[in-house]
Structure formats: C-alpha cells, structure tokens
N, C-alpha and C positions, 0 to 999 in steps of 0.2 A: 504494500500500500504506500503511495508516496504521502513525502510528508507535511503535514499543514503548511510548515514554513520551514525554509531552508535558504542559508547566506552559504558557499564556498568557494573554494580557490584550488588549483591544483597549483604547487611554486616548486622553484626549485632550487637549491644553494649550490656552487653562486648563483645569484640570481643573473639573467639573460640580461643586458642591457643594449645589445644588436648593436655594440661599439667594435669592429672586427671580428674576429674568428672565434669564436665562443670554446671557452677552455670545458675540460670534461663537469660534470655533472655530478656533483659529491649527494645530493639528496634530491628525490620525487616525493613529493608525499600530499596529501589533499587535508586541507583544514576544512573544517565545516561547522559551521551552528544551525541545529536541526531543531523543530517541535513536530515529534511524530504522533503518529494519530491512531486509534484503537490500539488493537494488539501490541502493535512496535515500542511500545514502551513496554512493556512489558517482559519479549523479545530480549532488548539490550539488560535489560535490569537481571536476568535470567541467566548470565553470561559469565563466566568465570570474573571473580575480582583479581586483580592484580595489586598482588605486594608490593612493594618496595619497585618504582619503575625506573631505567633511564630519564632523565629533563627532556621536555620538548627542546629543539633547539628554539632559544629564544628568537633568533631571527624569523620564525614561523610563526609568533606571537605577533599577527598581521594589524595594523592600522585599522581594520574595518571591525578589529573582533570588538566587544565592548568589555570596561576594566574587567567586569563579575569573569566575560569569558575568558581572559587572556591571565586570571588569577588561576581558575579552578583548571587550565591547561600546566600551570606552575605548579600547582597542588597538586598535581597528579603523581609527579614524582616523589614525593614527600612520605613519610611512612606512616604518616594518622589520613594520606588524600587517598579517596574513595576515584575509581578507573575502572571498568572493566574491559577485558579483553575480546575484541568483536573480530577477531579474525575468523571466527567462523564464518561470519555475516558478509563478509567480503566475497564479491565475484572474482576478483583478481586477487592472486596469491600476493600478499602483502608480509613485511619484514617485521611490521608492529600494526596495530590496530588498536586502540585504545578510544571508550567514551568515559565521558566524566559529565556527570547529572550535575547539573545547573537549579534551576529549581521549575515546580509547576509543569515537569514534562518535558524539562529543554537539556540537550546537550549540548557537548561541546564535543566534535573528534579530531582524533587526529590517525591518519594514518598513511603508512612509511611505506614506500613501496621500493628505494633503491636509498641504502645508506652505506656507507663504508663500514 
C-alpha cells in the first residue's frame, strides 16, 4: 500500500557536483520520511530492532529532513535509540536498512545500498 505521505532522496557521497569527471562513488543510499497507512505501520514496527547501530553519515542528514527527523536519524545509533531493521522490506538487496519511528505513525529511513 503506498504511503499517505512521503519526502525522499536517493544521494550519494561525494556528492555529484557535474564539475569534470566524477570520482568513484563511496555511498548510494535513499533517505526518506514516510506516514504509512493501514497495515505498514504495523509491518515496520514488527521488524527486528536493532542494537547498538553504525551513525548515519551525517552528510545524509539532508537540509529538507526537519530537526525531530535528522535527531531520531542520530538516535538511531545511540544504545537507548529505538531502529528497526527493514531489510526485509526492501526490493533491492540493501547493505543497511534501518526505520526509526518518529511519532503518530511517521518514520524516518535510511537505507544503504553501496558503502565501503
């Protein structure tokens, strides 16, 4: 079911600046703020938690997220931040997949699809 509302980005570090010949590709990964709708909360919430995670990298901590999202992205790696692991959920084999519940139904994900 798609979802009520949804902001993302696919980026990638470095980021592309189409300034000459673009050096290799250190990270792919897709940021998202989601509010899913019937089940899909449910869904992510049913999904392994994740302990103790790697940091997002902060430069993925995008301009558009708002503070609560680009906190609870921080928190994630933190050993009292609540994450769980959606790489199930994923149609593309992904390296990390992590949501982290916002409030009232809303996420925040991240997930890595080419990292060193």
């Amino acid at each position: 079911m798609p979802p009520a509302a949804a902001r993302f980005e696919i980026a990638t570090l470095p980021e592309r600046n189409d300034e000459g010949v673009p050096g290799p590709t250190d990270y792919v990964a897709l940021i998202a703020a989601i509010r899913p709708q019937g089940p899909d909360n449910a869904i992510i919430a049913n999904q392994p938690r994740i302990g103790e995670a790697a940091a997002v990298p902060e430069a993925f901590l995008r301009a558009w997220l708002s503070e609560g999202e680009k906190d609870a992205l921080q928190r994630a790696a933190a050993p009292d931040g609540t994450a769980y692991n959606i790489r199930a959920l994923t149609r593309q084999a992904a390296k990390r997949a992590i949501a982290v519940p916002l409030n009232a139904g809303e996420w925040v994900l991240y997930i890595e699809y080419v990292a060193p």
